[in-house]
Structure formats: C-alpha cells, structure tokens
C-alpha positions as CSV (number, residue, x, y, z in Angstrom):
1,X,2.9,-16.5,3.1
2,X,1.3,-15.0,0.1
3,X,3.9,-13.6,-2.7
4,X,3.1,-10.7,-5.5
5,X,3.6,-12.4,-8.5
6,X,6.6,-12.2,-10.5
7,X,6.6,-9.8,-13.4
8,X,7.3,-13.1,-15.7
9,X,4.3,-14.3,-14.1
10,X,1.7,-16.4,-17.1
11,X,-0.7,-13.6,-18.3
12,X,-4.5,-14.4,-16.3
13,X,-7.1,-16.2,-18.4
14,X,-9.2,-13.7,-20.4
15,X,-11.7,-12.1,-17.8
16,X,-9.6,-13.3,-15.3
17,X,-8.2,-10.8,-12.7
18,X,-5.1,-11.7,-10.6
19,X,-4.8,-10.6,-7.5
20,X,-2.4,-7.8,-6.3
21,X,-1.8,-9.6,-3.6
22,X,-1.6,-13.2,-3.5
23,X,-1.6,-13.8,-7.4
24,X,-4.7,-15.6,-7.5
25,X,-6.8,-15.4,-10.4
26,X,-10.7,-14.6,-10.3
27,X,-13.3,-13.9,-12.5
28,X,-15.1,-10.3,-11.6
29,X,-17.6,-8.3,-13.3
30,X,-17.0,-4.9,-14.7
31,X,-19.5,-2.2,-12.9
32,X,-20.1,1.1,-14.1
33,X,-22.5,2.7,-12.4
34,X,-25.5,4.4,-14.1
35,X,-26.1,8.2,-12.8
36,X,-28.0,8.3,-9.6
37,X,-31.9,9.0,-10.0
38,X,-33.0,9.9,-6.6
39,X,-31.4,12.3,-4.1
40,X,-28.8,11.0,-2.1
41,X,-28.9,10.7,2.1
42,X,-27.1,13.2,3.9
43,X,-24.2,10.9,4.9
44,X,-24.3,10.8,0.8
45,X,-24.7,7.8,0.1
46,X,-26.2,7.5,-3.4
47,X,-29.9,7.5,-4.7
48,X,-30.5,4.6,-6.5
49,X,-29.8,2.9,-9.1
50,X,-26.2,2.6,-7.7
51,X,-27.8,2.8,-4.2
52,X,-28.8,-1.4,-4.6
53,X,-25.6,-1.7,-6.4
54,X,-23.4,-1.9,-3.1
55,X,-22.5,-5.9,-4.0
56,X,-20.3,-4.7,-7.5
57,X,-18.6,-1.9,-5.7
58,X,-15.9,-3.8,-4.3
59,X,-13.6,-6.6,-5.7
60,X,-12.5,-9.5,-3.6
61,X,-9.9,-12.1,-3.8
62,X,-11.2,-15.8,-2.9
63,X,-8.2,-17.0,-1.7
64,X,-5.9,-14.4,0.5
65,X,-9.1,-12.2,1.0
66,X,-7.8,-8.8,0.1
67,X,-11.0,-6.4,-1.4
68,X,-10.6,-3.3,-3.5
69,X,-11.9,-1.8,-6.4
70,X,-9.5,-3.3,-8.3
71,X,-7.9,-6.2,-6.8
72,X,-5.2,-6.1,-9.3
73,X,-3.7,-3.4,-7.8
74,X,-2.1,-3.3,-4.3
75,X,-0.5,-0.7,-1.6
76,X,2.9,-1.9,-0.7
77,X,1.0,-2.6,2.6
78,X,-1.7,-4.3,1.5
79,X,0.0,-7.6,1.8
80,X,1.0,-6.9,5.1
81,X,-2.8,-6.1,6.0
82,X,-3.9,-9.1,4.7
83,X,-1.9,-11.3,6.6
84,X,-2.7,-9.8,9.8
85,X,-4.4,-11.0,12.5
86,X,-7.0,-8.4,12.6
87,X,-7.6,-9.2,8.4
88,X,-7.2,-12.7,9.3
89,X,-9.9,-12.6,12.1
90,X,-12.4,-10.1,10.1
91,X,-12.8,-12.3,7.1
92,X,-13.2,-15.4,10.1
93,X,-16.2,-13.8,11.8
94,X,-19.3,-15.4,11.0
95,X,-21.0,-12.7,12.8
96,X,-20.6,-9.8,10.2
97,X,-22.7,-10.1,7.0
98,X,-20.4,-11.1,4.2
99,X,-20.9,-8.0,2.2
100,X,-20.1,-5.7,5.4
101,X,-16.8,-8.1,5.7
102,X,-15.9,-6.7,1.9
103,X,-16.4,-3.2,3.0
104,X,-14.4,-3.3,6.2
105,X,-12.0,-5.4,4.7
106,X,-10.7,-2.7,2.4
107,X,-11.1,-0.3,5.5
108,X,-8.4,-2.3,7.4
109,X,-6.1,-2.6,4.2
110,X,-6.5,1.6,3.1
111,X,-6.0,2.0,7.4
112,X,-2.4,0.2,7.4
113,X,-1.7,2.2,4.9
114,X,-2.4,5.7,6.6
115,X,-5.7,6.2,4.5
116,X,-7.1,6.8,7.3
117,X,-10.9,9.2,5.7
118,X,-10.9,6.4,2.9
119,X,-11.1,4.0,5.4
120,X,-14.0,5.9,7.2
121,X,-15.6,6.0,3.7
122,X,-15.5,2.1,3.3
123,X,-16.6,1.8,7.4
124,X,-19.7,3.4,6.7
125,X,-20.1,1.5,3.3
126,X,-20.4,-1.1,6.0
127,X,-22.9,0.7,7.8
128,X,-25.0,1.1,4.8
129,X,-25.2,-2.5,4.6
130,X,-26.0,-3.4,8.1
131,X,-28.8,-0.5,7.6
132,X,-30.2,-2.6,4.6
133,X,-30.0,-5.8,6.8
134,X,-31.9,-4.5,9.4
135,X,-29.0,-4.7,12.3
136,X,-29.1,-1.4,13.8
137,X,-26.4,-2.8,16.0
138,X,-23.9,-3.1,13.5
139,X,-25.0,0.3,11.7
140,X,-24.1,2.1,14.8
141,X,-21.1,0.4,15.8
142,X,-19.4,1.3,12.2
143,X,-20.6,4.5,12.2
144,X,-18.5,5.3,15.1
145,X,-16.0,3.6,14.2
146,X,-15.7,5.6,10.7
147,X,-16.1,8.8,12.9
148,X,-12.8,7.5,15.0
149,X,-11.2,7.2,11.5
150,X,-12.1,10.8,10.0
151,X,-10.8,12.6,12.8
152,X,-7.8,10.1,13.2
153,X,-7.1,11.1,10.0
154,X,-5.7,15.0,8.1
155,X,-8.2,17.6,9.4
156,X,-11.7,17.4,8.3
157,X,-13.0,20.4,6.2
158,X,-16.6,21.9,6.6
159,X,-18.0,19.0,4.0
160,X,-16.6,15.8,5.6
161,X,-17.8,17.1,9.0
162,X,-21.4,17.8,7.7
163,X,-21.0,13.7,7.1
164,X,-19.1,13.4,10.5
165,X,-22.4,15.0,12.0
166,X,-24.2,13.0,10.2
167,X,-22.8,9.4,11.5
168,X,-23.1,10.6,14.9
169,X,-26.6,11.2,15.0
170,X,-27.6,8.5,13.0
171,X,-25.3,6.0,15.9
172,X,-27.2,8.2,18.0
173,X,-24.2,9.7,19.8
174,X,-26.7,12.9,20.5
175,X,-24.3,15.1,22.8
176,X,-20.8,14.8,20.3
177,X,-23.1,15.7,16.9
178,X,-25.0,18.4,18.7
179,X,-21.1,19.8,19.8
180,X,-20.0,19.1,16.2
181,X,-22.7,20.4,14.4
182,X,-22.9,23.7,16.9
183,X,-19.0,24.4,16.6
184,X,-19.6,24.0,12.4
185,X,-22.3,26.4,12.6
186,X,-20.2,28.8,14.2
187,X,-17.7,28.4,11.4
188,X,-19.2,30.3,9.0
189,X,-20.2,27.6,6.2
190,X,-20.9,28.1,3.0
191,X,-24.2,28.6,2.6
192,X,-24.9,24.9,1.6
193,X,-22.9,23.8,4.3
194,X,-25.3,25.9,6.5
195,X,-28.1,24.7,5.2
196,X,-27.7,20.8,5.7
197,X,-26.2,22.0,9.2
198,X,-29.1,22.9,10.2
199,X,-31.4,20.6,9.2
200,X,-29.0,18.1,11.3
201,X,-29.3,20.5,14.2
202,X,-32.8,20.3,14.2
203,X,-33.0,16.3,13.8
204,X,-30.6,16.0,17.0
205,X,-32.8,18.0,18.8
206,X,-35.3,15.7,18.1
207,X,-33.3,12.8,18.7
208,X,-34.3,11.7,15.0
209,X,-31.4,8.8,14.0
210,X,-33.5,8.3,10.8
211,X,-32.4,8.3,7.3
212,X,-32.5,11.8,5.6
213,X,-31.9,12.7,2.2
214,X,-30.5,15.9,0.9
215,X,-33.6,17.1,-0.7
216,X,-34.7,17.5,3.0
217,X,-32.1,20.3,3.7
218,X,-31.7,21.8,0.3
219,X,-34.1,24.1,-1.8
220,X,-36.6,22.2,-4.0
221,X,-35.1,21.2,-7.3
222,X,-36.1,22.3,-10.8
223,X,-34.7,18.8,-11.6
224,X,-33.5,15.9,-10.3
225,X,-29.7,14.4,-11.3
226,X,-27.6,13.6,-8.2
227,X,-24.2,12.6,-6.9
228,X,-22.9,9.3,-7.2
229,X,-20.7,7.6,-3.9
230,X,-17.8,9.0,-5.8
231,X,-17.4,12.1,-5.2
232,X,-17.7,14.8,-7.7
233,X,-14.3,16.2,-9.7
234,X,-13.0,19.2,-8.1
235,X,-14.8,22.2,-9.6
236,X,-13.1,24.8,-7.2
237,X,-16.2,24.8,-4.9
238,X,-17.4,22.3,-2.5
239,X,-19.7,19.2,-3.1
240,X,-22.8,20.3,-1.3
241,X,-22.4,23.2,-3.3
242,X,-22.7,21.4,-6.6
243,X,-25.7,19.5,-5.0
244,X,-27.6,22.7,-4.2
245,X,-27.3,23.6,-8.0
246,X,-28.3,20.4,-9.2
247,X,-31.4,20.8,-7.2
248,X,-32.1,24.5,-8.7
249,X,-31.3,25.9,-5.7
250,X,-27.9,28.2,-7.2
C-alpha cells in the first residue's frame, strides 16, 4: 500500500520531484506555456503554441501512477484514488492512448475528491487527445462523459454550458445540445454568450460535429492574442467576454 512520506523524509535529488503520493522520486520538466497565437476552439481549448503542448501539461508518477500538475502535491484522497480499482484498471488498459490515460487519470483522482467540473475539464483534455489521434470513438465517448461530470457537479453558469453545448455536438448527441443550447438562448446571455450560442445553434442544425474556433462566432479581431487552457483571472465579467475584446469586438 503506498504511504505519504514522512516529513523527516531525505530531501529529493536536485530536479527530482517526489511524489505526493507514494514518495517516489521523478525527474519532470518545468512548462510554462508561451501565450496562445491562434484563436482557441469553442470547447476552448488553446491555439497553439500550447495547443501541441498537451504532453507537458500534466505530471505523472512512474511508480503508483497518480498525475497532476504537480505531483508533489496531493488531495487527502488522492491516495485513496490511486489505489482503486477503477485507477488501478485505467492505467492497465492498453486500449487508451497513454497520454489520454494521464488526462483521465487526474479526472478520476480530482472526481473522488468531489471536483467534479475539474474533472470534466481533464475528460475532455482526453478528448483533445483522442481528436489528435484520429479515434473519433474515444473523442466522443469522453466528451460525454465530461458532460456527465459538469452537470454532476455545482450548477453550470451561462460560460461552462456554452462548452457543455459544445461537447455535445461535437459527440454528436444532436437532440440534448439543440435542448441545451435553446434553453441558454432563452436565458438571456451576455451578448458574447449569445453570440457563440448561436453559431452552435446553427452547426447543430447542420449536424456539423467539426472543430470550430472562436473567431467563427465572434466579431473579426483588430488583433490576435488569445486565451490559454487556463482560464483567465476573474476580471468581474465573464471569459467569452474578455475574448470578444481581445478580438476587437468590445
């Protein structure tokens, strides 16, 4: 059974991380992401450069498994998660690419811990990468399953179920995002809200499950910075807001 280490614990090896969990020591690369260049999807995930950076996002322990950010640090729960048979299982399963594994790795540890829209976050992560891998399968599977999460989790606000919407369509689930995305629009949205609303509206209709990028719903920019997959510091209004001004368009 794997033990957090001891507070008298030998300091790691320079460059060496020990894990949060188990105690193991790895060696990890420190990422930083350079500021997006290119508009991010509608789901939000990032333009590149940090859109081929997926591999550095996520940290992961080589002998109990556990992945995080920063593997040095642990939930509580997180032990618990790792030793469970789902955990256990996942990182078994020969059939999920290895960097999807990561993602939904970290999904089932921030789950047992009653993270439930973080987890969501890190199922679509997973998405991403089966999207890059050419497994359409896979994409839609974890999409739904990161839609089960959001609305397992608090209630959504207008922005996460703009990405909600988004998931839906893209797994192809036409009837639920047209429901979604109609009962949004009747909400009264903020007018960036609207917009990207709409454009989803009209892709459903369409029965488009394509990849769309923001610069598709919002006004044309005067320039071009964009969000990164971490999301913006609270500036009292809401994300697509601050997109829509990046692109000129406020």
């Amino acid at each position: 059974m794997a033990e957090t280490p001891s507070a008298g614990s030998r300091p790691a090896p320079a460059g060496a991380l020990r894990c949060g969990v188990c105690g193991t020591e790895s060696r990890h690369a420190p990422f930083r992401p350079a500021p997006p260049e290119q508009a991010p999807d509608l789901d939000l995930r990032p333009g590149e450069p940090v859109r081929s950076s997926m591999a550095r996002w996520l940290q992961q322990c080589p002998a109990c498994g556990y992945a995080a950010p920063d593997i040095t640090r642990a939930h509580p729960a997180a032990a618990e998660a790792v030793r469970a048979a789902p955990f256990r299982a996942l990182l078994q399963d020969s059939t999920t690419p290895p960097l999807a594994r990561r993602f939904l790795a970290w999904a089932l540890v921030l789950e047992e811990t009653g993270a439930l829209h973080a987890a969501a976050e890190s199922t679509l992560h997973a998405a991403w990468v089966a999207d890059d891998l050419g497994r359409p399968d896979l994409a839609r599977a974890w999409r739904l399953d990161a839609v089960a999460l959001w609305r397992g989790g608090p209630p959504l606000d207008a922005e996460q179920t703009v990405r909600v919407i988004d998931a839906l369509r893209r797994a192809e689930a036409w009837d639920d995002a047209a429901s979604t995305a109609e009962s949004l629009g009747l909400s009264d949205p903020a007018e960036a809200v609207a917009q990207v609303v709409a454009l989803e509206r009209r892709l459903i209709e369409a029965q488009d499950a394509g990849r769309h990028t923001v610069a598709s719903a919002l006004p044309p920019p005067s320039r071009r910075p964009h969000v990164s997959h971490q999301r913006i510091a609270a500036r009292g209004d809401g994300i697509w807001a601050r997109i829509k001004r990046l692109f000129g368009g406020g």
